[in-house]
N, C-alpha and C positions, 0 to 999 in steps of 0.2 A: 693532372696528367697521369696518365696510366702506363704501367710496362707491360704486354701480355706474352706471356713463353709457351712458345707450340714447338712441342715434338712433332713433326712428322715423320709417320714411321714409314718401311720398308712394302711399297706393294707388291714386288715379287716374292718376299718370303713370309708375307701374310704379318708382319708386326703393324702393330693398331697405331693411331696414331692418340697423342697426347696433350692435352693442355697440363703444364705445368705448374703454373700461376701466374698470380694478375697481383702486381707490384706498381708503390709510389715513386719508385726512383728508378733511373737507370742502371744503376749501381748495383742496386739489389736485383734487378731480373737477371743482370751480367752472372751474379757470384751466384744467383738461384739453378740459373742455366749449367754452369761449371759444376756445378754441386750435385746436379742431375745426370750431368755427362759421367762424374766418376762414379759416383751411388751405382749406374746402370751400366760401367764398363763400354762406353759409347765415346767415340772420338771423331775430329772432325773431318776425317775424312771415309768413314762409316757409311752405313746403308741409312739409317735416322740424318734427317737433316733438321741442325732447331733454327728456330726461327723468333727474332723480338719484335712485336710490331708498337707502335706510340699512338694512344687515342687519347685524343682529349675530352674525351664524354662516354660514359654509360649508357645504358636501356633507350640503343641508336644501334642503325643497323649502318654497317660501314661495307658498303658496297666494290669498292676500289680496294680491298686489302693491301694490294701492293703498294699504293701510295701511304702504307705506314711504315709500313718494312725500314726497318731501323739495323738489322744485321740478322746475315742469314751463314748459319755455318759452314757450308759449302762455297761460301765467297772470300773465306779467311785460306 
C-alpha cells in the first residue's frame, strides 16, 4: 500500500503545483503532509489545497484518482 501527497497549488496566483511524497503508511503521509504545511506557511484553509490519495500498486496508470482520495484539506 502506498500514501501519495499532492500539493495542489493556487491557479489564479500562478503557485505550481506539488508532489510531496509517496509513503508506506498512512501515518507518515499525515505528519509528511503537516510537516509541509508548516516548512511552507500553508494552512488549511489557504489557496494550496493538499491532497492524500491510497494505491495499492506502482508502474499502473490510475485513471479514477478520486476513487483514492483518502483526505483532502479543504474537507477538514
Amino acid at each position: 500500500m502506498y500514501f501519495v501527497v499532492v500539493d495542489i497549488g493556487c491557479s489564479d496566483c500562478g503557485e505550481s503545483s506539488n508532489l510531496v511524497g509517496i509513503f508506506t503508511t498512512e501515518e507518515n503521509a499525515r505528519n509528511a503532509m503537516h510537516n509541509y504545511m508548516k516548512d511552507n506557511h500553508l494552512t488549511m484553509d489557504g489557496d494550496h489545497e493538499l491532497l492524500i490519495f491510497k494505491l495499492e500498486e506502482l508502474n499502473r496508470v490510475h485513471n479514477n484518482s478520486y476513487d483514492h482520495l483518502i483526505f483532502s484539506s479543504q474537507d477538514s
